[in-house]
VOGU-3710 file (C-alpha; in Angstrom, 3 decimals, decimal comma):
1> xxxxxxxxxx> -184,069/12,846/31,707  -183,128/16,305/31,418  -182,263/18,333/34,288  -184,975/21,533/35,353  -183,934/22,008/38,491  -180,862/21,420/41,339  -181,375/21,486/44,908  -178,647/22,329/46,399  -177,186/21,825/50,317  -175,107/24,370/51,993
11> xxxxxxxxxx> -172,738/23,050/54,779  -169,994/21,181/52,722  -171,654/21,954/49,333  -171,635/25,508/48,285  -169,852/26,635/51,654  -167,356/25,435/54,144  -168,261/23,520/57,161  -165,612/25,472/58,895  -167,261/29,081/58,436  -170,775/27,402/59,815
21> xxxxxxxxxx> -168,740/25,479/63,088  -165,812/27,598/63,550  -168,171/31,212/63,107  -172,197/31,041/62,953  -172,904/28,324/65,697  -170,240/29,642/67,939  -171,971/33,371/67,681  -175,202/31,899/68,068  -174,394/30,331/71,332  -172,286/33,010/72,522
31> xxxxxxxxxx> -175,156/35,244/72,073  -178,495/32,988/72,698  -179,119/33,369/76,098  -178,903/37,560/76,108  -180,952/37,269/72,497  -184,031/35,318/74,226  -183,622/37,195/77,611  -184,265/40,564/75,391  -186,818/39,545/72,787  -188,893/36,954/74,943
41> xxxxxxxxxx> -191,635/39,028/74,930  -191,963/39,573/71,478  -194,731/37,156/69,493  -191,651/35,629/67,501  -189,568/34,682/69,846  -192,229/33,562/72,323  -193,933/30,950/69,676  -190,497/29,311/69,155  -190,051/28,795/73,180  -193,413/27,503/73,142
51> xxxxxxxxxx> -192,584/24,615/70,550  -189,329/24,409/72,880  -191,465/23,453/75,687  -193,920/21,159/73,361  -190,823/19,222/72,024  -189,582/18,719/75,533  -192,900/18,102/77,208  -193,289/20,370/80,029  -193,432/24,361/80,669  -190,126/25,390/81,625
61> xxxxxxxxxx> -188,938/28,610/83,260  -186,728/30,836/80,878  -183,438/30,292/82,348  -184,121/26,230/82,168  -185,795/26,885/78,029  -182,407/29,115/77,429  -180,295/25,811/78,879  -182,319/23,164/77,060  -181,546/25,135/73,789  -177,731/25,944/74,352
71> xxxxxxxxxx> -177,700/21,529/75,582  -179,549/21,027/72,182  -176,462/23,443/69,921  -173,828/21,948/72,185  -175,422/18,144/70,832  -175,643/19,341/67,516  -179,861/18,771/67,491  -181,313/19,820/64,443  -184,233/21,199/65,747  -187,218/23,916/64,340
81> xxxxxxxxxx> -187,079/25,964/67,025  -183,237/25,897/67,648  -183,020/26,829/64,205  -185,160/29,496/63,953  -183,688/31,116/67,015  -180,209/31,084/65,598  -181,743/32,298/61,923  -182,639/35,543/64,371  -179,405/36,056/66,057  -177,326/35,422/62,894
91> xxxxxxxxxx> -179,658/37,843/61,819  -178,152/40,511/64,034  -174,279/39,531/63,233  -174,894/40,241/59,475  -176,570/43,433/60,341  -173,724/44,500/62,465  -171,442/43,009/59,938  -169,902/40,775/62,678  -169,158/38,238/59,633  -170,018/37,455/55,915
101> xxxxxxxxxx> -172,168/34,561/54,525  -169,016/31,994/52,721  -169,499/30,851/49,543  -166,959/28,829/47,174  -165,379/30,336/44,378  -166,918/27,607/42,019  -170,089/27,567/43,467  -170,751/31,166/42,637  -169,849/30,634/39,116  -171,547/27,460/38,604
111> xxxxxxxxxx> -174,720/28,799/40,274  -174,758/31,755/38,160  -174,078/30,013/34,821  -177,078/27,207/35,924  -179,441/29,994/36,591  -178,929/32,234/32,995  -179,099/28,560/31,275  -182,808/28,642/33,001  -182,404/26,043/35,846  -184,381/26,647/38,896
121> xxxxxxxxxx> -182,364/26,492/41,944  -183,561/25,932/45,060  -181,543/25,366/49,016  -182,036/22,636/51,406  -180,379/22,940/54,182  -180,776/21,791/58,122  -180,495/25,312/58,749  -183,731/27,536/58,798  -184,636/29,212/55,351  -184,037/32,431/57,350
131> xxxxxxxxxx> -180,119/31,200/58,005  -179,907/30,286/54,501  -181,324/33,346/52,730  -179,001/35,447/55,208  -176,174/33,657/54,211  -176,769/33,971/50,629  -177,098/37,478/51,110  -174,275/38,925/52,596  -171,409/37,636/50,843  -168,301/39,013/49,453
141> xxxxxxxxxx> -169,585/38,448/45,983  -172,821/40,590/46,634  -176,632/39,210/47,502  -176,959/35,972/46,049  -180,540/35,149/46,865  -181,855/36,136/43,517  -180,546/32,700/41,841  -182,889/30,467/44,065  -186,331/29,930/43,132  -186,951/28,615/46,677
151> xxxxxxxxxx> -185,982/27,746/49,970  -186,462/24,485/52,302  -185,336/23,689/55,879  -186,461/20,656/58,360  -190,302/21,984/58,044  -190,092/20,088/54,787  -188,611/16,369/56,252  -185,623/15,299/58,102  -182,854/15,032/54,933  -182,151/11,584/55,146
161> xxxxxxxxxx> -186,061/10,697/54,503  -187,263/10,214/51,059  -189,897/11,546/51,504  -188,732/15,061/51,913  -187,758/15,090/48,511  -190,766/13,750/47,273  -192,242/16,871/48,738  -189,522/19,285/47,760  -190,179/18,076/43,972  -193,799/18,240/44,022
171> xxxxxxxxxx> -193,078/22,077/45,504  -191,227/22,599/42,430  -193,887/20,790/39,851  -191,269/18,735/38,555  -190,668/14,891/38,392  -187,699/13,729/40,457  -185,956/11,854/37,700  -185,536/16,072/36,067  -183,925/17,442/39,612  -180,246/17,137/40,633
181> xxxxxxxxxx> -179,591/17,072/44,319  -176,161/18,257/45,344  -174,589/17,181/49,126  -171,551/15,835/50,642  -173,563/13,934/53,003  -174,438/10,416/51,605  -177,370/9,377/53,933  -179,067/12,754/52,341  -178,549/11,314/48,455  -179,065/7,987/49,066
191> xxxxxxxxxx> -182,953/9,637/50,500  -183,039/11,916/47,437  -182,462/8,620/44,942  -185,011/6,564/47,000  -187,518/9,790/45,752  -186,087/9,639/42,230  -183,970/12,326/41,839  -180,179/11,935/40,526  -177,582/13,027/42,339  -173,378/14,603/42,954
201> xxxxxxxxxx> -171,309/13,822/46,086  -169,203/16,989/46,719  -165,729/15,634/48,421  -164,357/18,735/48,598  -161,098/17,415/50,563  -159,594/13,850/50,792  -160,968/11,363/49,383  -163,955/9,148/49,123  -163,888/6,688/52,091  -166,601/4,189/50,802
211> xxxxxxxxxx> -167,845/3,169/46,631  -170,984/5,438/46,142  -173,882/4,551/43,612  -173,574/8,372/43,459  -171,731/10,846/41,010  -168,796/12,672/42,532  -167,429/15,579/41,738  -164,887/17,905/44,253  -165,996/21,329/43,247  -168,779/22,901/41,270
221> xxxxxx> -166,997/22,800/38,248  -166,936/18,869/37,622  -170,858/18,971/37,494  -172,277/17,927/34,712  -176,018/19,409/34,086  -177,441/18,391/31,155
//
């Protein structure tokens, strides 16, 4: 079937996992516990620390909430609240222009081209959809957010359930079988095939370490969307 639509991921995919480990989740942890301390009060912050205490099961005093979140980066949880927290104070480092959003070279260009031939685009990511849009927005090759019809983050589905796609593709009114999902995590396509959607590996460096039922392709620019 023809392709409407291509959901694409971000860590590994249209940006390096070195710019999100080496830069945003070191800021974000560097900066977490004076972000909270100052905005506690305020009715965003404060309904994230309360899902903090519902995931853990018990009220917690702010010094202990501030731990159990900088515990949860430090085991690399991918949890709402976490998420949402760090969308905020990533927030802040693009405002002060403490870094830019990175993008590949190829991804730009195919992204563009995808979006004038009339594909929607959309992001999923284990990021929040605040993180994402930020990212897309302050890059060296302008604001980028324009391209994507739509955002999704772990409020959809975990990414290695099927069922997350099954509900990103009814989101778009589309059948699976007409959207391409794009990741360089496997577990994530092999979830996005069990929905019915077809599917690239990106393996943007070395080489493939297992056979994959999936395409693969080591840059943008050995897609094929037809």
């Amino acid at each position: 079937m023809p392709i409407k639509a291509i959901v694409t991921d971000i860590e590994g995919t249209t940006s390096s996992l070195s710019f999100v480990k080496e830069v945003l989740f070191p800021y974000a942890r560097e900066h977490l516990a004076g972000y909270v301390r100052t905005h506690a009060d305020t009715p965003e912050v404060r309904k994230e620390l309360a899902l903090v205490h519902q995931i853990v099961g018990s009220t917690m005093t702010l010094d202990n909430t501030i731990a159990q979140l900088i515990r949860w980066i430090d085991e690399d949880k991918k949890i709402t609240p976490l998420k949402t927290l760090q969308g905020y104070i990533w927030e802040e480092g693009y405002r002060n222009h403490r870094f830019l959003g990175h993008i590949y070279d190829d991804a730009v260009i195919a992204l563009r081209n995808w979006h004038a031939a009339g594909k929607k685009l959309y992001v999923y990511s284990s990021g929040s959809v605040q993180a994402q849009k930020l990212l897309y927005r302050h890059t060296a090759y302008g604001d980028l957010t324009p391209l994507f019809t739509d955002y999704f983050d772990t409020r959809i589905g975990a990414k290695v359930d099927a069922m997350s796609y099954r509900h990103i593709a009814e989101t778009a009114h589309l059948p699976p079988a007409q959207i391409l999902f794009l990741s360089d995590i496997v577990a994530e396509l092999d979830a996005a095939v069990l929905a019915g959607m077809q599917t690239y590996w990106l393996v943007r460096e070395g080489a493939p370490t297992l056979s994959s039922a999936h395409r693969i392709a080591r840059n943008f620019g050995e897609i094929e969307v037809k």
